[in-house]
N, CA, C and O of each residue as an XYZ file, in Angstrom:
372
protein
N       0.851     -1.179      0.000
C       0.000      0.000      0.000
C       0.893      1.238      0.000
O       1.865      1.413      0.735
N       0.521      1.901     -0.738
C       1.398      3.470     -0.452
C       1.693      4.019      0.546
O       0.843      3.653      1.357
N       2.521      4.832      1.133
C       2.871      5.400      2.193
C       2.014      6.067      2.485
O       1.295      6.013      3.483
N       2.012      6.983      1.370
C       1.180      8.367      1.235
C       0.058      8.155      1.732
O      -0.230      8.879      2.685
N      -1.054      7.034      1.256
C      -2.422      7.710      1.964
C      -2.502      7.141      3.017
O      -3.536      7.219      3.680
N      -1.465      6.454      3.416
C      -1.412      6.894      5.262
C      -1.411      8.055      5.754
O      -2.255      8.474      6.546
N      -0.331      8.756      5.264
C       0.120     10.353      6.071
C      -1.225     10.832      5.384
O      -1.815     11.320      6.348
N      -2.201     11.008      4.102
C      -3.207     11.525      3.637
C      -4.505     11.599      4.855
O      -5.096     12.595      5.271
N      -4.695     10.011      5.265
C      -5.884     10.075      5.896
C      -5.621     10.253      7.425
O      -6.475     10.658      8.213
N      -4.211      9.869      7.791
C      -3.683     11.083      9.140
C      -4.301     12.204      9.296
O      -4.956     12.576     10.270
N      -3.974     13.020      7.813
C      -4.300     13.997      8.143
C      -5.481     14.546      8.268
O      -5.860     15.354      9.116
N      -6.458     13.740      6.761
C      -8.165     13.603      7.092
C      -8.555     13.363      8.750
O      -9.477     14.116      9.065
N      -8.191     12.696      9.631
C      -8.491     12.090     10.950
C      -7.855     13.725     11.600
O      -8.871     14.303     11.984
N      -6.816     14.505     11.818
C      -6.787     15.763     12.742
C      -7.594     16.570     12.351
O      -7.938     17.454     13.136
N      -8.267     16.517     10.746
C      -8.817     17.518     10.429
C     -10.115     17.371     11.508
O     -10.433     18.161     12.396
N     -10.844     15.917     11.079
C     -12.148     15.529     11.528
C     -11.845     15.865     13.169
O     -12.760     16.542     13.637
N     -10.936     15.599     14.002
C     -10.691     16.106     15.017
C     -10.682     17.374     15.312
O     -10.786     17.521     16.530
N     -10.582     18.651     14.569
C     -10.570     19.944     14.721
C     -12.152     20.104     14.689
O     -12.621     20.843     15.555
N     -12.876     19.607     13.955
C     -14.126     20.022     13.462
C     -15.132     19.598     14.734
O     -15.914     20.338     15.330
N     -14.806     17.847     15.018
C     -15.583     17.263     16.372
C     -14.269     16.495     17.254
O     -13.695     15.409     17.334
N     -14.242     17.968     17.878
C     -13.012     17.867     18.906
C     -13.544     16.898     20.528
O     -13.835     17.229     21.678
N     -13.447     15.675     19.806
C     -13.958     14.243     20.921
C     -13.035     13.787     21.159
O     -13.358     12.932     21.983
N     -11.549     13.702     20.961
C     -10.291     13.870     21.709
C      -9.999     12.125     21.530
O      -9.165     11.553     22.232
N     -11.005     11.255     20.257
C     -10.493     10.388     20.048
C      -9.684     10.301     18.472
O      -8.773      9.485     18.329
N      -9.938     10.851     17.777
C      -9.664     10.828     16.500
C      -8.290     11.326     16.239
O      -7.895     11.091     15.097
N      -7.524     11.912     16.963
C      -6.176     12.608     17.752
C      -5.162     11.090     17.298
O      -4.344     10.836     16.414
N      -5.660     10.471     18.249
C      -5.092      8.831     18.522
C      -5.133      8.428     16.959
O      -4.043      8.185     16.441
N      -6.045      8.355     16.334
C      -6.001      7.450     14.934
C      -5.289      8.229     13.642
O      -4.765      7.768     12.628
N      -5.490      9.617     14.103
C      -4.316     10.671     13.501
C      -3.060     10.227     13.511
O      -2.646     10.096     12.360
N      -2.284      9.943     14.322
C      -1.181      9.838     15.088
C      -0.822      8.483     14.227
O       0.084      8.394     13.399
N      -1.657      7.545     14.578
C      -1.369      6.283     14.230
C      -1.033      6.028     12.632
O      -0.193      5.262     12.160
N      -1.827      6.791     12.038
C      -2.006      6.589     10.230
C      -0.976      7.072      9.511
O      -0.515      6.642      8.454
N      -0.544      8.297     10.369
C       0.906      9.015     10.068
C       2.488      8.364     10.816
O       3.664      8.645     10.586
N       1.979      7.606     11.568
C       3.620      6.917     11.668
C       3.159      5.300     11.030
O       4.082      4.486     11.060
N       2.355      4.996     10.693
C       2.195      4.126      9.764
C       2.803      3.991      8.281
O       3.340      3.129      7.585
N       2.377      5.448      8.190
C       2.516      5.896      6.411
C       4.346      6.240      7.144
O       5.248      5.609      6.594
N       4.612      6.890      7.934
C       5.816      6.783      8.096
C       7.115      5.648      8.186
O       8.254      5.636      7.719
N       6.402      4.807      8.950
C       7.473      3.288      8.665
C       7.380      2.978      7.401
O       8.463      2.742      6.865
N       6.281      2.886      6.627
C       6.398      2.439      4.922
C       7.182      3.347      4.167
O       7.982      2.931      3.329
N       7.007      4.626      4.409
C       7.906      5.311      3.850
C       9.805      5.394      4.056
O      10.684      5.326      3.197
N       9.887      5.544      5.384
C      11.477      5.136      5.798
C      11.707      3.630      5.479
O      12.884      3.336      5.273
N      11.041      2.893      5.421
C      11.585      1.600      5.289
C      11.866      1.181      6.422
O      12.597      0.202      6.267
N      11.669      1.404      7.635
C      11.655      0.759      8.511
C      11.745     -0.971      9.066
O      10.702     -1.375      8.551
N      12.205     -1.917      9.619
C      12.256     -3.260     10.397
C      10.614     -3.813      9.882
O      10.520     -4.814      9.172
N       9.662     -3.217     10.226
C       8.491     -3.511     10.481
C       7.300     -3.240      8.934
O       6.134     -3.618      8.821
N       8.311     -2.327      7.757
C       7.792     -2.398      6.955
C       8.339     -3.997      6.132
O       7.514     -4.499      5.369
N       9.380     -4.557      6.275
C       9.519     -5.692      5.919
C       8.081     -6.865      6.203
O       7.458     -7.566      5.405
N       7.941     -6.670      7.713
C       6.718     -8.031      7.580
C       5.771     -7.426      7.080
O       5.365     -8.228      6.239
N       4.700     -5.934      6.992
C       3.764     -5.573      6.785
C       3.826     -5.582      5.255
O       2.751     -5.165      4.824
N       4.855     -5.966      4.064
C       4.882     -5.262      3.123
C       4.125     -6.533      2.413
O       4.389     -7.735      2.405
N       2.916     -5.647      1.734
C       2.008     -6.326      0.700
C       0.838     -6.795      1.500
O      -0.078     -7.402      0.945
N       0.830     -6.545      2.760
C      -0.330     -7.024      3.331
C      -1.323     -6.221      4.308
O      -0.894     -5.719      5.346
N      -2.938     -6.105      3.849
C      -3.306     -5.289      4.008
C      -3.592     -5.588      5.613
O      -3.368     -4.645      6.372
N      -4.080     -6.859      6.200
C      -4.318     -6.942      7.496
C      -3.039     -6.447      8.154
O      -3.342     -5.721      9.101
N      -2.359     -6.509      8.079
C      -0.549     -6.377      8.625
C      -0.651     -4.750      9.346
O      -0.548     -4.296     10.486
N      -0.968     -4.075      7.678
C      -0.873     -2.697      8.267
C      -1.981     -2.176      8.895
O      -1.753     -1.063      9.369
N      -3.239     -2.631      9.088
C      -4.108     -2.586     10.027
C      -3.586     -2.638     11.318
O      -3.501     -1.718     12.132
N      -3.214     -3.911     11.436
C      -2.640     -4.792     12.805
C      -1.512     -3.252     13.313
O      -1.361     -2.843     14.465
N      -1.082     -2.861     12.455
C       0.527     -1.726     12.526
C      -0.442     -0.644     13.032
O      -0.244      0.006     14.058
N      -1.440     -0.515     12.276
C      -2.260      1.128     12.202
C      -2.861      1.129     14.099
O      -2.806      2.136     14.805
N      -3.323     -0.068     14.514
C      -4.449     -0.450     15.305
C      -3.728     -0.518     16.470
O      -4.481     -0.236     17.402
N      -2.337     -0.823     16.943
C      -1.522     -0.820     18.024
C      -0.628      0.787     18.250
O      -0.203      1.204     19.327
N      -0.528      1.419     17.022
C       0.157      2.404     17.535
C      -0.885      3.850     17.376
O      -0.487      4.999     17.568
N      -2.237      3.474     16.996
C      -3.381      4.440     17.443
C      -3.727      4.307     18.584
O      -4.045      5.263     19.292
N      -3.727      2.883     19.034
C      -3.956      2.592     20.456
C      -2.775      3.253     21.481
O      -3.108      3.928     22.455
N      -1.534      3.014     21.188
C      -0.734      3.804     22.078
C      -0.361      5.247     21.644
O       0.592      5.677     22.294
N      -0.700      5.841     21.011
C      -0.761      7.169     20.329
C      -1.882      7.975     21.706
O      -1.711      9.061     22.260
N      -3.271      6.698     21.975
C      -4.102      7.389     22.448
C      -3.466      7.389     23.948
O      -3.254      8.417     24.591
N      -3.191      6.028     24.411
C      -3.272      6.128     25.851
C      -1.712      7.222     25.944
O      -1.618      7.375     27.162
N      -1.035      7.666     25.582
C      -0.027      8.301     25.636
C      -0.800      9.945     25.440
O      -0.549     10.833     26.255
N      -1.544     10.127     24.511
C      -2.626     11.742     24.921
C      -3.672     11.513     25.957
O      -4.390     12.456     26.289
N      -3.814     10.347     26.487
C      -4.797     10.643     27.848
C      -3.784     10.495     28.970
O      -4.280     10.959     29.996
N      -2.656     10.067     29.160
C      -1.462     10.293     29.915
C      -0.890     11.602     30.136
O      -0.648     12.227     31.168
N      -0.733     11.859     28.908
C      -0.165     13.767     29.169
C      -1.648     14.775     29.567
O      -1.491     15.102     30.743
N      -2.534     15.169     29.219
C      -3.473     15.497     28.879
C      -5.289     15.406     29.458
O      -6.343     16.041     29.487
N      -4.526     13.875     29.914
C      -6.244     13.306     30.801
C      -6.587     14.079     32.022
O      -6.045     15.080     32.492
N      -7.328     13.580     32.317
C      -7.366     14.075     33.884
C      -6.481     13.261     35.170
O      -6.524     12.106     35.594
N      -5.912     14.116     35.436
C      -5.348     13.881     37.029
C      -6.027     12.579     37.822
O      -7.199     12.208     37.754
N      -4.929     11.995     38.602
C      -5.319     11.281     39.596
C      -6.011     12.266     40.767
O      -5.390     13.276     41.098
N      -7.099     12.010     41.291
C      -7.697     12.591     42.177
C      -8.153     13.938     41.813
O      -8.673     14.692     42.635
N      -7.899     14.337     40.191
C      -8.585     15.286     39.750
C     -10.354     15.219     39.425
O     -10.807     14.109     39.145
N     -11.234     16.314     39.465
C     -12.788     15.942     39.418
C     -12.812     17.154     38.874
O     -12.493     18.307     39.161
N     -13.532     16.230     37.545
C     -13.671     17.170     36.234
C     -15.391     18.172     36.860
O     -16.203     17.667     37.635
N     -15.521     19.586     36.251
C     -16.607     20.116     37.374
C     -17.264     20.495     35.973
O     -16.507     20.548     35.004
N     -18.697     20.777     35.788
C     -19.143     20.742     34.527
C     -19.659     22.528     35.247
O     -20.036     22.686     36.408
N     -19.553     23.477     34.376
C     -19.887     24.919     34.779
C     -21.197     24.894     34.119
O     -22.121     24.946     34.930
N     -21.470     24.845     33.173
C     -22.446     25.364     32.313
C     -23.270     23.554     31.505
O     -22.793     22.673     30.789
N     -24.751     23.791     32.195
C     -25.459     22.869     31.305
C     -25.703     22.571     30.080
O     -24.972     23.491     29.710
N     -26.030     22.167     29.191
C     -26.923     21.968     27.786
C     -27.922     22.631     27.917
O     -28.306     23.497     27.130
N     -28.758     22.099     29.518
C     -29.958     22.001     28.986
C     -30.445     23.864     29.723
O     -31.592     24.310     29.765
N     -29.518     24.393     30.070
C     -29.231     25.840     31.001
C     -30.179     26.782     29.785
O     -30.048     26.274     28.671
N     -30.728     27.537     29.785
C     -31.276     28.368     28.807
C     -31.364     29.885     29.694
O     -32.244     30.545     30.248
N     -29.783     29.989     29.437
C     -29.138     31.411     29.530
C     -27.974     31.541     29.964
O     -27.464     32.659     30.038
């Protein structure tokens, strides 16, 4: 598979994250672009993934996963932190 529309739909995924900022799509950003990045450097790991589409799934699906828990690590909430909600939905004013 091409490098490229890895780093392509990386970047589709921060966009969709700017637009519905749900602080998961960050993670699959992350992931699609060092995906498209090992295929592109040639990397150890583009050797087994090369020609196979489950492979780079399997590649895409472990380092979105640690892409994420690594932005809810920096970023999440605190141990013994309590998130306080100011303002309702359903508040009308």
């Amino acid at each position: 598979m091409a490098w490229w529309l890895w780093i392509v739909a990386g970047c589709a995924l921060a966009g969709l994250e700017i637009l519905v900022p749900v602080f998961v799509f960050l993670g699959f950003a992350i992931g699609a672009v060092l995906t498209g990045l090992i295929d592109w450097l040639g990397l150890p790991a583009m050797a087994w993934m090369a020609g196979s589409m489950p492979r780079h799934l399997l590649v895409f699906a472990v380092l979105s996963l640690i892409a994420w828990l690594g932005l809810v690590a920096v970023f999440g909430l605190k141990r013994g932190q309590v998130k306080v909600w100011e303002k309702d939905i359903n508040d009308n004013g």
